[in-house]
C-alpha positions as CSV (number, residue, x, y, z in Angstrom):
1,X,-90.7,185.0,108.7
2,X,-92.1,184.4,112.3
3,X,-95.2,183.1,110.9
4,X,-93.9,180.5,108.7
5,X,-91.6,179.7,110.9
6,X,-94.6,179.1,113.7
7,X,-96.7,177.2,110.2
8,X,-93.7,174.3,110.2
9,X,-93.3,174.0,114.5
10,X,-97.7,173.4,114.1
11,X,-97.7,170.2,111.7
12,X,-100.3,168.1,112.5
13,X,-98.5,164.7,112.2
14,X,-101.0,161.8,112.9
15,X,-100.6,159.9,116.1
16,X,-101.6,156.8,117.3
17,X,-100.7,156.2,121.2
18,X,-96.6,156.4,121.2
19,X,-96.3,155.4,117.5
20,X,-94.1,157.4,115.3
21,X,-95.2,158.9,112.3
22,X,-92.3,160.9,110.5
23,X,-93.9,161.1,107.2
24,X,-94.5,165.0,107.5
25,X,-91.3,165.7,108.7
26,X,-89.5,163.6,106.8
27,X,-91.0,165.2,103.7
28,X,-90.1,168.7,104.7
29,X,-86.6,168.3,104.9
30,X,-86.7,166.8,101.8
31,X,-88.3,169.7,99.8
32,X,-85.8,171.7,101.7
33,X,-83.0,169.9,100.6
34,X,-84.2,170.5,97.0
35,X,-84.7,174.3,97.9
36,X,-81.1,174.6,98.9
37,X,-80.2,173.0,95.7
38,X,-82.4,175.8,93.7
39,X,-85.1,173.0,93.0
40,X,-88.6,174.0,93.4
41,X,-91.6,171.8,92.4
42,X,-91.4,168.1,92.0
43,X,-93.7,165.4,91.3
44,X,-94.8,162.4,93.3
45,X,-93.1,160.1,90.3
46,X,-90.0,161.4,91.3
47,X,-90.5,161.5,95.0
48,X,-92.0,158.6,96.0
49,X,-88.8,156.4,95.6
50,X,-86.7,159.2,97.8
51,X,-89.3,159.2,100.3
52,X,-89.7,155.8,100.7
53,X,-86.1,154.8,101.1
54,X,-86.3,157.9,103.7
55,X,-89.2,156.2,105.8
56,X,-87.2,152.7,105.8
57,X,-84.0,154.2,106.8
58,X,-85.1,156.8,109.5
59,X,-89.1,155.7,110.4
60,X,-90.7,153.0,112.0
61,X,-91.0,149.4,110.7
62,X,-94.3,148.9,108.9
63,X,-96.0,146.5,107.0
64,X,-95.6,148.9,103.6
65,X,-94.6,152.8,103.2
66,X,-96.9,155.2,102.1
67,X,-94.9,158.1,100.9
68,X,-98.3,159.1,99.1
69,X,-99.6,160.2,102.9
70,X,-97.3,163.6,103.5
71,X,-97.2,164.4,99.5
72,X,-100.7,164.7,99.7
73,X,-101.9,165.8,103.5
74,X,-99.0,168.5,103.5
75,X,-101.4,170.6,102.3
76,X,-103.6,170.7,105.2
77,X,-100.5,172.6,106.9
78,X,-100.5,175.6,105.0
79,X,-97.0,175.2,103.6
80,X,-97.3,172.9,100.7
81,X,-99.5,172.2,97.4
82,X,-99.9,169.8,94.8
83,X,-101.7,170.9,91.5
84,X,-103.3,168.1,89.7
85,X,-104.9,168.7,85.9
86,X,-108.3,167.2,87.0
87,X,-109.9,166.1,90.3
88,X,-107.9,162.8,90.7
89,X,-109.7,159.6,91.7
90,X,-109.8,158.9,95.5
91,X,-109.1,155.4,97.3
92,X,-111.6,153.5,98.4
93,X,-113.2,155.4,101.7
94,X,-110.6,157.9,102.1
95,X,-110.2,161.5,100.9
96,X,-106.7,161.0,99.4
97,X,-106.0,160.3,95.5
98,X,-105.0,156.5,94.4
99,X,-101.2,156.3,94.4
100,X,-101.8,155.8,90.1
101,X,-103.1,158.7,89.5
102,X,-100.6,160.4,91.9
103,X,-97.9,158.9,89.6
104,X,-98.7,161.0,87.1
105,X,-96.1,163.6,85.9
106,X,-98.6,166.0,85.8
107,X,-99.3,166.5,89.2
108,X,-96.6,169.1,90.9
109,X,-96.2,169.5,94.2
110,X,-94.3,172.5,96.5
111,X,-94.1,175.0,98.8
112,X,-96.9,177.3,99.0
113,X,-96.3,181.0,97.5
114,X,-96.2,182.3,101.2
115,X,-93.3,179.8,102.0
116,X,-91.4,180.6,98.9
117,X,-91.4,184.3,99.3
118,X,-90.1,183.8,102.9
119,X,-87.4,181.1,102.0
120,X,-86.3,183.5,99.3
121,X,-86.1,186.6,101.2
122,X,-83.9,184.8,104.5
123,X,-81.3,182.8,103.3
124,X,-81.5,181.3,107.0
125,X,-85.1,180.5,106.9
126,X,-84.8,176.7,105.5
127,X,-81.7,175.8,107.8
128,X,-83.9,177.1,110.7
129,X,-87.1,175.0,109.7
130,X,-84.9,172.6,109.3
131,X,-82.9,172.8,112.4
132,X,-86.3,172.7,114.4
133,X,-88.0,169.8,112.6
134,X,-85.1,167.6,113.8
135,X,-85.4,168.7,117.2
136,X,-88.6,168.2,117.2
137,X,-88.7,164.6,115.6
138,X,-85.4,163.1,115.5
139,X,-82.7,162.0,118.1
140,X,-79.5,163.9,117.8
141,X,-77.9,160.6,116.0
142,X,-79.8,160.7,113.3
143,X,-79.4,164.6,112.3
144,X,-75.9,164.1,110.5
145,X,-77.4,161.1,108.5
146,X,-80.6,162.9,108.0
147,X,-79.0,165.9,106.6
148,X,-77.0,164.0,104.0
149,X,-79.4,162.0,102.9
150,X,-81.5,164.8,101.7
151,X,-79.0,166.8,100.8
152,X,-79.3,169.7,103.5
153,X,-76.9,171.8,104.8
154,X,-77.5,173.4,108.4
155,X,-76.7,176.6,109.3
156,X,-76.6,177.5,112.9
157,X,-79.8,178.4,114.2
158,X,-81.3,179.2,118.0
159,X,-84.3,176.5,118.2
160,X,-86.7,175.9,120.9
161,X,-86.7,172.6,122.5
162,X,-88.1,170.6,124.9
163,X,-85.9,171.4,127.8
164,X,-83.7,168.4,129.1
165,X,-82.4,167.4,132.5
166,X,-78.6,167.9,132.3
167,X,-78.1,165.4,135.2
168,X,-79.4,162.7,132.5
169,X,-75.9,161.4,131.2
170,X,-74.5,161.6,135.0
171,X,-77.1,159.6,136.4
172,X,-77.2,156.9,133.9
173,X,-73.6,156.4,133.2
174,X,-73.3,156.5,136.9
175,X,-76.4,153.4,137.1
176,X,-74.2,151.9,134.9
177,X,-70.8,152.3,136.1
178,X,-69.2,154.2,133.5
179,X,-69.2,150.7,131.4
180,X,-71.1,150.4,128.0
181,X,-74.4,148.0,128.8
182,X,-73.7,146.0,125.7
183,X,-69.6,145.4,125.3
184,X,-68.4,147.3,128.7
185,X,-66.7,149.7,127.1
186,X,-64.9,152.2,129.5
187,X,-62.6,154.2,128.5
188,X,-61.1,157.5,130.1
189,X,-59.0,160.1,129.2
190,X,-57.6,160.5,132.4
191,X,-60.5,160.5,135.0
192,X,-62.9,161.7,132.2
193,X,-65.3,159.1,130.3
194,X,-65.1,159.6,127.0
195,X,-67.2,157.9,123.9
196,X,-69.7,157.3,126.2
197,X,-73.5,158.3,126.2
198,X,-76.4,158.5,127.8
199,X,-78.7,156.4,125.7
200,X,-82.9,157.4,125.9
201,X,-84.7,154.0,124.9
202,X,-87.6,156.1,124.1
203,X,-86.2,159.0,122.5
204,X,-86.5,162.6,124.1
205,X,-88.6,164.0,120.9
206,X,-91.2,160.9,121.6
207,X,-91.7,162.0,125.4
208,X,-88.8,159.6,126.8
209,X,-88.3,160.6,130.5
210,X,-85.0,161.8,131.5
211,X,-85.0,158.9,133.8
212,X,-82.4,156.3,134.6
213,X,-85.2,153.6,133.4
214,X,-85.2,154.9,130.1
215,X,-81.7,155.2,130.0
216,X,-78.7,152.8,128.7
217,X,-74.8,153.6,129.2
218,X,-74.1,153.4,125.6
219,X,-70.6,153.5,123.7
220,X,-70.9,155.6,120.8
221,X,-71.1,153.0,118.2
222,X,-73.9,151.1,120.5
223,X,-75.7,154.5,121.3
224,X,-75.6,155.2,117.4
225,X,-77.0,151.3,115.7
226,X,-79.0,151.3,118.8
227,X,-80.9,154.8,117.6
228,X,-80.8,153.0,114.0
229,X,-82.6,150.4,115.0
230,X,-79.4,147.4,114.6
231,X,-80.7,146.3,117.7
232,X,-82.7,146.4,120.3
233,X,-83.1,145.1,124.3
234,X,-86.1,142.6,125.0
235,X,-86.4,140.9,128.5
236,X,-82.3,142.3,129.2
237,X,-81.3,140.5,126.4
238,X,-79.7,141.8,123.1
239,X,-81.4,141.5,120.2
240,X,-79.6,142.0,116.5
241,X,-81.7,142.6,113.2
242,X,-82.1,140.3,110.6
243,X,-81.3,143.2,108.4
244,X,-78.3,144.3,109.8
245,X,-75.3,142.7,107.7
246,X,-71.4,143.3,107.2
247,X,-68.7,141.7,107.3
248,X,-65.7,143.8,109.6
249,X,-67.1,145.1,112.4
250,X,-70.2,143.5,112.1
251,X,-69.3,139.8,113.9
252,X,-67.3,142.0,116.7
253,X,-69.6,144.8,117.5
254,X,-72.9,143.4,116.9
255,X,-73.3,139.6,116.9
256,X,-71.1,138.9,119.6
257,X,-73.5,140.6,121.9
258,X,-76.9,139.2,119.9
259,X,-78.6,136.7,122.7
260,X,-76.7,137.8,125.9
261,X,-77.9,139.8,128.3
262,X,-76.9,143.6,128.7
263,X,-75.0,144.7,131.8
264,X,-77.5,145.3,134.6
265,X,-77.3,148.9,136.5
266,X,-75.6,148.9,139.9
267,X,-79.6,148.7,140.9
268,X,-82.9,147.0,140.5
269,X,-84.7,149.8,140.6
270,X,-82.4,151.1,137.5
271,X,-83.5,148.4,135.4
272,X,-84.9,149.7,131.8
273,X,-88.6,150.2,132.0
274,X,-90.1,147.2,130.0
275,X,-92.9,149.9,128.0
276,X,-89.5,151.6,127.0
277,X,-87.8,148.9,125.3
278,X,-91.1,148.0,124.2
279,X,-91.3,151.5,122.6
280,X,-87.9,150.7,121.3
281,X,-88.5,147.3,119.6
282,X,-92.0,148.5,118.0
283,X,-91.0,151.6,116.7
284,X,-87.0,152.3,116.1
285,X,-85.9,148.1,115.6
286,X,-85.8,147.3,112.0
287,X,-86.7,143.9,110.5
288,X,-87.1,140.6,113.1
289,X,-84.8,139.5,115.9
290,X,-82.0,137.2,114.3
291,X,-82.5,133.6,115.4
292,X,-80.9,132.6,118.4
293,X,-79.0,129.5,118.2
């Protein structure tokens, strides 16, 4: 189990500078979703829809999705397959199959034998994968999401991560004053904060520095669009998607703030670090800024 376990921690997921690429990961918890649910192979026809809505809710904003990438260069991993009848035809320059002739319900993909055998024999196995591959590549905020979107229940399970500082939260909501950096929020519960976070602007899993610059006091319901991508920070100022919509809720919480400028830190030398936020609009905002009339 050890070993498979140590296959899924060593994915090579492609990198690019500080872009995210959750294609990989995003993949594996989807196959494990299905292998809670007793469902083994499954074919790029009926993936490719699931994976792409998975990429535009939890990845990056891109130009286009190319769920094709992890369903075929899984492989190289050592934990997955895909069995095509014949050699398929490749795209133009590359080494990977046109997304046609991936389409085709004869080609099957799945765990490899190896994986299979050891999912089977520990019941604990896939919540364990799983419980690392979000440590690994997702902010805490997105796990519950994650989890129901593909289906997967987690088990409790000790995973190594990247250790944290635990004066993070202190020092940032102190920066802050204990007040939300988008609405002020501040409420206590008698001389305790509550519903109040510690905010990385570049996440913790994408080598965000426990650092007060990459940090924002964020209510929970900021902290949690702001991870989402709703919004992001640009020069101070508050930025809403053009993709983010609603009707209750979403005039209060959101476009109330869209065009002002966040609550400085007690500080200057608090301020967020503009390569942060940078990070943050690139790679977690979704869509375009709103206009700002």
């Amino acid at each position: 189990m050890a070993d498979i376990f140590q296959l899924f921690n060593a994915i090579n997921v492609w990198k690019q500078g500080d872009q995210r690429a959750p294609h990989k990961p995003l993949l594996i918890l989807y196959a494990l979703g299905r292998w809670q649910r007793g469902l083994t192979d499954v074919t790029f026809l009926e993936a490719e829809p699931q994976l792409t809505e998975l990429l535009q809710r939890f990845g990056p904003k891109r130009r286009s999705d190319h769920p094709e990438q992890p369903f075929w260069r899984l492989q190289k991993d050592k934990v997955w397959f895909v069995r095509t009848p014949a050699p398929l035809p490749l795209k133009t320059g590359d080494d990977i199959p046109k997304v046609g002739a991936l389409r085709s319900p004869d080609v099957v993909a799945g765990f490899t034998q190896d994986v299979r055998e050891a999912l089977t024999s520990n019941r604990h196995l896939a919540a364990g994968i799983a419980a690392s591959i979000l440590a690994e590549h997702f902010p805490e905020s997105y796990h519950e999401d994650l989890l129901d979107a593909v289906g997967l229940v987690l088990e409790p399970s000790p995973v190594q991560q990247r250790k944290r500082d635990p004066n993070f939260r202190h020092r940032v909501l102190k920066a802050y004053e204990y007040r939300c950096a988008v609405c002020g929020f501040d409420v206590r519960l008698g001389s305790v904060s509550i519903a109040l976070d510690a905010a990385h602007i570049r996440w913790h899993q994408a080598g965000g520095p426990d650092t007060e610059i990459n940090g924002l006091a964020l209510c929970v319901l900021h902290h949690k669009v702001f991870d989402l991508g709703a919004f992001t920070v640009s020069d101070g100022v508050v930025l809403v998607s053009d993709q983010a919509n609603g009707t209750t809720g979403f005039a209060e919480s959101l476009m109330a703030y869209h065009g002002k400028m966040i609550r400085p830190p007690q500080h200057p030398d608090w301020m967020p670090e503009p390569k942060h936020l940078e990070w943050h609009g690139r790679e977690v905002f979704k869509g375009d800024a709103r206009h700002r009339g």
